[in-house]
C-alpha positions as CSV (number, residue, x, y, z in Angstrom):
1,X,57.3,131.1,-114.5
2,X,58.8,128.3,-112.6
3,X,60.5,129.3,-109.5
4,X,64.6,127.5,-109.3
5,X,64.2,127.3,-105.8
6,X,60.7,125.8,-105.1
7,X,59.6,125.8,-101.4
8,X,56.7,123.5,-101.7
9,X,58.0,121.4,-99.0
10,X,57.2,123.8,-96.3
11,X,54.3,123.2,-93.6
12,X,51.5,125.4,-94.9
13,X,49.7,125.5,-91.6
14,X,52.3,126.5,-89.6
15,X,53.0,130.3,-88.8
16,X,54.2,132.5,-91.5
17,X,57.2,133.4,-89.7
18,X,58.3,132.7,-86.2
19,X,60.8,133.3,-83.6
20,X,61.1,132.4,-80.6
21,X,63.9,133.0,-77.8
22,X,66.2,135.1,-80.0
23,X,69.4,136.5,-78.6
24,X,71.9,138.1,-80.4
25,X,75.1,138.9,-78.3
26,X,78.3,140.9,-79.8
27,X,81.5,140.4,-78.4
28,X,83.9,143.6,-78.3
29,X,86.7,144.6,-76.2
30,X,84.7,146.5,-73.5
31,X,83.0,143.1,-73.2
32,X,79.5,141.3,-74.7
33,X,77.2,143.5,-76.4
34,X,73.6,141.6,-75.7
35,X,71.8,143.5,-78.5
36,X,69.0,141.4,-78.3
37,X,67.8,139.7,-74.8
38,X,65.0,137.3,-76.2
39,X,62.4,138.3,-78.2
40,X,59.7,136.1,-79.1
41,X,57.0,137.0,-82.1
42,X,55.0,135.4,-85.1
43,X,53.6,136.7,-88.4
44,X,51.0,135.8,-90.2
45,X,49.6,135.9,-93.6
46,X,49.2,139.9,-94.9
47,X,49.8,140.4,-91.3
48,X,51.4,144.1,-90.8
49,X,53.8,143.9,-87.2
50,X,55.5,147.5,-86.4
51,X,58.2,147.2,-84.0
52,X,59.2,150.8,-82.1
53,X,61.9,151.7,-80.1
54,X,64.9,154.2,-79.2
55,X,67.9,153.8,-81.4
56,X,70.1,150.7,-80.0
57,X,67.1,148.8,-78.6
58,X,67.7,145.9,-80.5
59,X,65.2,146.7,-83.6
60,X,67.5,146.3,-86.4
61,X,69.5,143.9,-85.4
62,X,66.0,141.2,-84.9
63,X,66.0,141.4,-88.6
64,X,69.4,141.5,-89.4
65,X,69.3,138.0,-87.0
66,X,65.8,136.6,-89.2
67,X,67.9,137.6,-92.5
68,X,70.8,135.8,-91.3
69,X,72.7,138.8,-92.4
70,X,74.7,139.3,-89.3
71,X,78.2,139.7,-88.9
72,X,80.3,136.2,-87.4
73,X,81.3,137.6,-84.4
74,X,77.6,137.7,-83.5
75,X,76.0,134.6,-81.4
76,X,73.1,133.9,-82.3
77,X,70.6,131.7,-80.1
78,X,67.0,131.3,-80.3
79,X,64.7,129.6,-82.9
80,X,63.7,131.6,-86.7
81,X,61.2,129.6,-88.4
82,X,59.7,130.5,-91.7
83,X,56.4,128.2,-92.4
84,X,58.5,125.5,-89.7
85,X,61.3,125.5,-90.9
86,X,64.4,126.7,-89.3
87,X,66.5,129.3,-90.6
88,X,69.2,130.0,-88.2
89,X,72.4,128.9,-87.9
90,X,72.4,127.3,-92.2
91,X,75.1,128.2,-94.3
92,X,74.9,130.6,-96.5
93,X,74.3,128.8,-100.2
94,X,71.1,126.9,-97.7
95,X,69.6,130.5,-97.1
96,X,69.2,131.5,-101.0
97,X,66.1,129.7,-101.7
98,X,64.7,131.6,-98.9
99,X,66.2,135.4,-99.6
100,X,64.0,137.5,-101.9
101,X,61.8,134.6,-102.4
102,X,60.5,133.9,-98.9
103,X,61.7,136.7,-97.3
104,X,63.0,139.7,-98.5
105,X,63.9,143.4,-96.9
106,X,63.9,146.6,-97.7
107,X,66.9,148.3,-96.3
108,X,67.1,151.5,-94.1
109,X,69.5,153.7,-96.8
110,X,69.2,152.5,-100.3
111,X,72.4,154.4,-101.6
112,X,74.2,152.2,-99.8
113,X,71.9,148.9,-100.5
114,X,71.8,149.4,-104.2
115,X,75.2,149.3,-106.0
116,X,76.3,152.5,-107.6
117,X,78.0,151.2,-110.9
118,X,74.7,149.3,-112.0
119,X,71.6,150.5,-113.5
120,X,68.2,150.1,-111.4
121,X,67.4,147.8,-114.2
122,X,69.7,145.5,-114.3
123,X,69.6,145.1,-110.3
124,X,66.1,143.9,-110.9
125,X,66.6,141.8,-113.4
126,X,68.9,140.1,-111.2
127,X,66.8,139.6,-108.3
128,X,64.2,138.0,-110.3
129,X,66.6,135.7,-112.4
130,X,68.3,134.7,-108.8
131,X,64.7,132.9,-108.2
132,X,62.6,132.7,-111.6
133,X,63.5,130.8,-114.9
134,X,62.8,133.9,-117.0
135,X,64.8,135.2,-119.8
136,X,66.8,138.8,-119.6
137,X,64.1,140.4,-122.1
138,X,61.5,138.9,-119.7
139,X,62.6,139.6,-116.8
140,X,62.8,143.1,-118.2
141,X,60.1,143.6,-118.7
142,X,58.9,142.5,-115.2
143,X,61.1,145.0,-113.8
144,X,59.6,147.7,-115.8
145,X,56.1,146.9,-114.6
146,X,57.7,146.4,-110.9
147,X,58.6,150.0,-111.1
148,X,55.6,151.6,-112.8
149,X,53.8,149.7,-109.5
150,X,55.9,151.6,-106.7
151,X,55.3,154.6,-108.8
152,X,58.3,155.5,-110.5
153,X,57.3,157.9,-113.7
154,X,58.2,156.5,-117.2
155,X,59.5,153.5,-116.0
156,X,60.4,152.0,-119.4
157,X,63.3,155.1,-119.5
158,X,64.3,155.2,-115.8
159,X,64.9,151.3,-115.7
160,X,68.2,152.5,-117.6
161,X,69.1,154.8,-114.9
162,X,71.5,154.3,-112.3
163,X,71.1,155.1,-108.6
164,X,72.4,158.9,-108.5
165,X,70.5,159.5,-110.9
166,X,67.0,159.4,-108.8
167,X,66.0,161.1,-105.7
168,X,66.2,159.3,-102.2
169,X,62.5,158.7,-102.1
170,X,62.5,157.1,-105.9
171,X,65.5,155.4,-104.5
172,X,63.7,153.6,-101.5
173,X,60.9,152.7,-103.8
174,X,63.4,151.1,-106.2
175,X,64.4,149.2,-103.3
176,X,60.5,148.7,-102.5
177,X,60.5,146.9,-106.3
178,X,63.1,144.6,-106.0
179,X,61.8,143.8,-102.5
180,X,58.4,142.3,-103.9
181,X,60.1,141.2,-107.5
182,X,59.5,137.5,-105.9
183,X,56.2,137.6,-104.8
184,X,57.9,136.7,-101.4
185,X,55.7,136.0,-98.4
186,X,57.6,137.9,-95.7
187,X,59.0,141.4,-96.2
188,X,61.1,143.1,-93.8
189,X,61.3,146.9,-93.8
190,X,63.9,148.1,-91.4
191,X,63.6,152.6,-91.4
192,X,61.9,153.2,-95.2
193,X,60.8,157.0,-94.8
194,X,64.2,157.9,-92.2
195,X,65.6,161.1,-94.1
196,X,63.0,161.4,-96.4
197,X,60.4,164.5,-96.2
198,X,57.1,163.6,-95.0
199,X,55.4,164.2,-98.8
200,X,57.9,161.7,-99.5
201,X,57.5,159.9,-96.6
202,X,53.9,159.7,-97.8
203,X,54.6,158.5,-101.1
204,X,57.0,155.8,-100.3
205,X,54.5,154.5,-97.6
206,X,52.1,154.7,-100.2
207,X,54.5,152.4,-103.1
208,X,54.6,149.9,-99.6
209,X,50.8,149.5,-98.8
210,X,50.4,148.7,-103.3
211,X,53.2,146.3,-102.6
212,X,51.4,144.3,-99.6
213,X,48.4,144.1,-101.7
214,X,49.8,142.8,-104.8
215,X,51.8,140.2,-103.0
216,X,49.7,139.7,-100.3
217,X,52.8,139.4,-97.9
218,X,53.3,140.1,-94.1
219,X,55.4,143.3,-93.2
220,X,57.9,143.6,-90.4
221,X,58.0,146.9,-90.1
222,X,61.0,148.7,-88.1
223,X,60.9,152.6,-87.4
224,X,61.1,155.3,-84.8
225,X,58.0,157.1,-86.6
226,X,54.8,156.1,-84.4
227,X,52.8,158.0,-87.0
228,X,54.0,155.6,-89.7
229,X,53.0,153.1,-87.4
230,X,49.8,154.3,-86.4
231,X,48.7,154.3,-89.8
232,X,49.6,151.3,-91.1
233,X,50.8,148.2,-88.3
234,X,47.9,146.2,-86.8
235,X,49.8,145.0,-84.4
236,X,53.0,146.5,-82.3
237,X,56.3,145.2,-80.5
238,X,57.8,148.6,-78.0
239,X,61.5,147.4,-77.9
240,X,63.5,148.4,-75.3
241,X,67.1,147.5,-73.6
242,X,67.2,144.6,-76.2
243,X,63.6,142.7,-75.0
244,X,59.8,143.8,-76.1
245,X,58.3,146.3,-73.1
246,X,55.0,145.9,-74.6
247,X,52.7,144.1,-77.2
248,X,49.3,144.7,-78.7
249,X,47.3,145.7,-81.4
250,X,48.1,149.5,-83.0
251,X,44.7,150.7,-80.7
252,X,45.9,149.0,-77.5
253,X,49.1,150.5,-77.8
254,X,47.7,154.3,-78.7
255,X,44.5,154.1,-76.3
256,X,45.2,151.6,-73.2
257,X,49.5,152.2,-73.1
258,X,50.0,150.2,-69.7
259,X,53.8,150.1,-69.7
260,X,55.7,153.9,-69.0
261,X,58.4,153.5,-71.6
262,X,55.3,153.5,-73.9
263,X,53.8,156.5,-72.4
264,X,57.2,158.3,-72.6
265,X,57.2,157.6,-76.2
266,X,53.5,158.6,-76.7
267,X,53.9,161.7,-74.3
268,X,57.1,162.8,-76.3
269,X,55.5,163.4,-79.7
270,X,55.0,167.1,-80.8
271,X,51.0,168.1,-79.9
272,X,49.1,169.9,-82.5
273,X,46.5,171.0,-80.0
274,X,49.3,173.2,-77.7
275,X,49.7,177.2,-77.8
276,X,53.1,176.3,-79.2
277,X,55.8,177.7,-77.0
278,X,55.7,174.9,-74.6
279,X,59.1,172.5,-74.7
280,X,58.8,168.6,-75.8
281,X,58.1,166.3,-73.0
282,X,61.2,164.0,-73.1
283,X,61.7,160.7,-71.2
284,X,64.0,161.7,-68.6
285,X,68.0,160.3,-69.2
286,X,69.5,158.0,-71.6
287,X,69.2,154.8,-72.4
288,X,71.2,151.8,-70.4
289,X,74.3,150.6,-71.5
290,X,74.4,146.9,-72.9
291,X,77.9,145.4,-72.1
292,X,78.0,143.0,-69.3
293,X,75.1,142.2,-66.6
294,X,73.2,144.1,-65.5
295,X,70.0,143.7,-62.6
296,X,66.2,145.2,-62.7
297,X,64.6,146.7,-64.9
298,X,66.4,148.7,-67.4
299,X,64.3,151.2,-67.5
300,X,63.7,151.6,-63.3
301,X,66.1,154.6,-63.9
302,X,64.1,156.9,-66.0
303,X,60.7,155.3,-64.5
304,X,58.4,157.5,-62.5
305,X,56.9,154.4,-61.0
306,X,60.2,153.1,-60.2
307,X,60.1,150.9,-56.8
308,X,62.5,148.6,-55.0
309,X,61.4,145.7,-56.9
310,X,61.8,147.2,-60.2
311,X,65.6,147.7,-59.3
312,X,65.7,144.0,-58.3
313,X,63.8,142.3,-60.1
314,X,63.4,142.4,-64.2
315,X,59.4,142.0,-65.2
316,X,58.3,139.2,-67.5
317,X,55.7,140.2,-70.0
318,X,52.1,140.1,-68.6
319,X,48.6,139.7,-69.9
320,X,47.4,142.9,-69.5
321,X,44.2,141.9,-71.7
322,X,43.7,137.8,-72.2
323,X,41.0,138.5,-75.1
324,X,43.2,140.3,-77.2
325,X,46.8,139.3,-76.1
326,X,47.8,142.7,-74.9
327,X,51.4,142.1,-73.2
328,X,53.3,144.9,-70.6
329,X,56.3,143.7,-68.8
330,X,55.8,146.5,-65.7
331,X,55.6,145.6,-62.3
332,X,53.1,148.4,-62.1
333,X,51.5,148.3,-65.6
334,X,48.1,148.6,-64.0
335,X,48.9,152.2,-62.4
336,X,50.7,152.8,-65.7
337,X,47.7,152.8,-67.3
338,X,45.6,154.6,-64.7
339,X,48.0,157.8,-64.4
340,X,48.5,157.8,-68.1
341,X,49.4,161.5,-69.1
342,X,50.2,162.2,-65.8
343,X,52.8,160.1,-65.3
344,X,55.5,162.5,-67.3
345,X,55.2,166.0,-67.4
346,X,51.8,167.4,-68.6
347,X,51.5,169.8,-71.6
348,X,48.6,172.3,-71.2
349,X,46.8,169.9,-73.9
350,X,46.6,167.2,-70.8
351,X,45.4,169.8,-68.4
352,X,42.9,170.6,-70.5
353,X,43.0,174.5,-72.4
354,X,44.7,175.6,-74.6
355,X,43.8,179.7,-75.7
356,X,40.2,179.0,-75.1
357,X,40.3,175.6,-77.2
358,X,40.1,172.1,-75.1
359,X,40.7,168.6,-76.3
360,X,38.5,166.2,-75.3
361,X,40.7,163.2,-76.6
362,X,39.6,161.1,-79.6
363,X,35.8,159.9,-79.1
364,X,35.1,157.0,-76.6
365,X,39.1,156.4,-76.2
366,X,39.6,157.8,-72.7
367,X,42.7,158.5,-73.6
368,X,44.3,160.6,-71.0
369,X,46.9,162.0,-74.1
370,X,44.4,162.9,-76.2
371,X,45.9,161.2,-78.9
372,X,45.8,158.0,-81.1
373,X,46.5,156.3,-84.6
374,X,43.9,159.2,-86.2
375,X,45.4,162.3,-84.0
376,X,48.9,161.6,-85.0
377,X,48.2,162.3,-88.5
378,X,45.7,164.6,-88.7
379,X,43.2,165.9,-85.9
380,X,39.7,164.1,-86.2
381,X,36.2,165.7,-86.2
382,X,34.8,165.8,-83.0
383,X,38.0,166.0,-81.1
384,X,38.3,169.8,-79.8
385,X,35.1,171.5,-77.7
386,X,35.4,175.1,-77.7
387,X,35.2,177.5,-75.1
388,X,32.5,180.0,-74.2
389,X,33.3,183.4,-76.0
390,X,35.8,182.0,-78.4
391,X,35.8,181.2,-81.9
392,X,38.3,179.4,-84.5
393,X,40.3,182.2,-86.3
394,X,42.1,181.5,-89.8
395,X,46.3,182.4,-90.4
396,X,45.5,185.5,-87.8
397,X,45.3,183.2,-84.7
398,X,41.9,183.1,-82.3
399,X,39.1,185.9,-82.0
400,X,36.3,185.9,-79.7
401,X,32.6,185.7,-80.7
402,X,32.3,189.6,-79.6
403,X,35.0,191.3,-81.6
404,X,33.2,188.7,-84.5
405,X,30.2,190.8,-83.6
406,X,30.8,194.3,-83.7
407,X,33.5,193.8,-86.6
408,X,37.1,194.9,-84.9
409,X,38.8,191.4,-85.3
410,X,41.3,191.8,-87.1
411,X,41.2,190.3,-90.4
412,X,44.8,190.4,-91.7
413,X,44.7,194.4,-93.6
414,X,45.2,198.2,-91.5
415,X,42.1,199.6,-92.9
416,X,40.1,196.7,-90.9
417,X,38.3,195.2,-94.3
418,X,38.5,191.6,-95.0
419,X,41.2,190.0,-97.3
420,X,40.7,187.9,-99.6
421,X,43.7,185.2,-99.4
């Protein structure tokens, strides 16, 4: 199969994908959206890059930018390299040999990214024909193959199918398929799971991790689910107000958080290890407005560290770690990471009890949360120390080690014998 498009020309030595400086400003009648303040990040081979943030920080619109799929009215400044060479700012028919066969992306709703009046075959078949010399019967049969891979069930009948005619989550892995029907280099997933259950959620993530293997391609992955990224970004970017807060690997950013926007979005996740009646933790207020000029930090607002400086003065990012590039732009990012949990309202998780159970935090992580990558899936061995007198009870709640003794627990029947579930 000989690619149409052949990109042999490119530097293979320089970074997979690139940008530097990017800026992406809107212009409306209220006055200039700056949807993105300058964001600067690089990719590299079967690299996995989440990028996190609160709706309207600036997340999709990065890849929108790197696709070149914006709308005119945006500006666009900055550099987008792939492999050195740049992308922004070419015309439209000069982007093709990139799209789907450099770079491709899976979009956050596929009802609306695949077309309605075509089968899920024949929108395959497309996408391979658009950048391999391959016949329709061959290409066919690649597209068959494609979706037995992202797990679609008797994929030689569904490749007649049309869109309605599969569930949202066989959807997004249709979308998953024609993503990786190029073998492209780059793939760009901006909200995969949203709407979708989390068995779903599951599966779909699942179709994605077969797809980086098989293709060996770096993932750009977008979402507002920190358990997706905890279990499958090495590294992250927290966007916030249109600029990253905070950069590191998926450990730094669980364990050693050392901007407060990070620990508002770590403290705000529902804990498995409360007595469940207590509320959320929420970051205080709403996120800033991004028409026109504005001074500070954008976050000195909702900040409990907030200081005269941070109203004045808008913090570059830092080294908060030189050997492993950890980056916090935070006046304070130091305390940050001292007061941890601390530094937003405390659960009775972070003060330690919880009906006679503690959590000690995941092992060696001194992780004033108690959580990380493992804990935001499941709970991990070793992780709760329980307290004198008390025991672990099943569907019936907790029972101490006395009524264990001398048989009145209750066991879930009236007449006090056990039943069998």
């Amino acid at each position: 199969m000989n690619p149409i498009h052949p990109l042999a020309s490119l530097d293979p030595r320089a970074p997979l994908l690139s940008v530097e400086g990017l800026e992406v400003n809107f212009r409306t009648a209220e006055g200039t959206v700056k949807a993105v303040r300058g964001i600067d990040f690089e990719l590299k081979p079967g690299e996995v890059l989440g990028i996190v943030g609160e709706s309207g920080s600036g997340k999709s619109v990065t890849a929108m930018a790197t696709m070149g799929l914006l709308p005119r009215s945006a500006r666009v400044k900055g550099s987008v390299r792939f492999r050195g060479e740049e992308l922004l700012h070419r015309r439209e028919k000069q982007l093709m040999p990139f799209r789907g066969k450099a770079i491709s992306m899976i979009f956050q709703d596929p009802m609306t990214s695949l077309n309605p009046v075509y089968s899920v075959g024949w929108q395959i078949v497309e996408a391979i024909q658009a950048h391999q010399d391959v016949s329709k019967e061959e290409a066919l049969k690649i597209a068959i193959e494609l979706l037995r891979k992202v797990g679609i069930p008797n994929p030689e009948d569904r490749v007649a199918n049309y869109p309605h005619e599969f569930s949202g989550g066989m959807r997004q892995r249709v979308v998953i398929a024609i993503a990786i029907a190029n073998d492209p280099e780059v793939i760009l997933a901006d909200e995969p799971t949203t709407a979708l259950d989390v068995t779903v959620q599951a599966q779909v993530l699942e179709a994605l991790r077969a797809a980086l293997v098989s293709t060996h391609a770096a993932l750009l992955l977008i979402t507002h689910d920190l358990g997706v990224i905890a279990g499958i970004a090495d590294r992250v970017l927290v966007m916030y107000a249109g600029r990253p807060v905070e950069i590191g690997t998926v450990d730094e950013i669980f364990y050693n958080p050392s901007m407060p926007y990070t620990l508002g979005l770590l403290g705000s996740l529902p804990r498995v290890d409360t007595d469940g009646t207590e509320r959320l933790r929420p970051i205080p207020g709403s996120p800033p407005s991004m028409i026109g000029e504005s001074k500070g930090c954008p976050f000195a607002p909702r900040c409990p560290l907030a200081a005269d400086i941070c109203r004045e003065i808008e913090p570059e990012l830092t080294q908060v770690s030189a050997a492993t590039g950890h980056l916090a732009a935070c006046h304070f990012a130091k305390e940050a990471h001292d007061r941890g949990a601390s530094l937003f309202a405390a659960t009775s998780a972070d003060i330690g009890t919880t009906a006679g159970v503690q959590h000690g935090g995941p092992p060696e992580s001194g992780l004033a949360y108690g959580q990380g990558p493992d804990e935001l899936r499941a709970p991990g061995p070793g992780n709760y120390v329980l307290a004198e007198g008390f025991s672990l009870a099943g569907p019936g709640g907790y029972e101490t080690a006395a009524e264990e003794e001398d048989g009145t627990a209750d066991t879930g029947s009236s007449d006090g014998k056990e039943t069998t579930p």
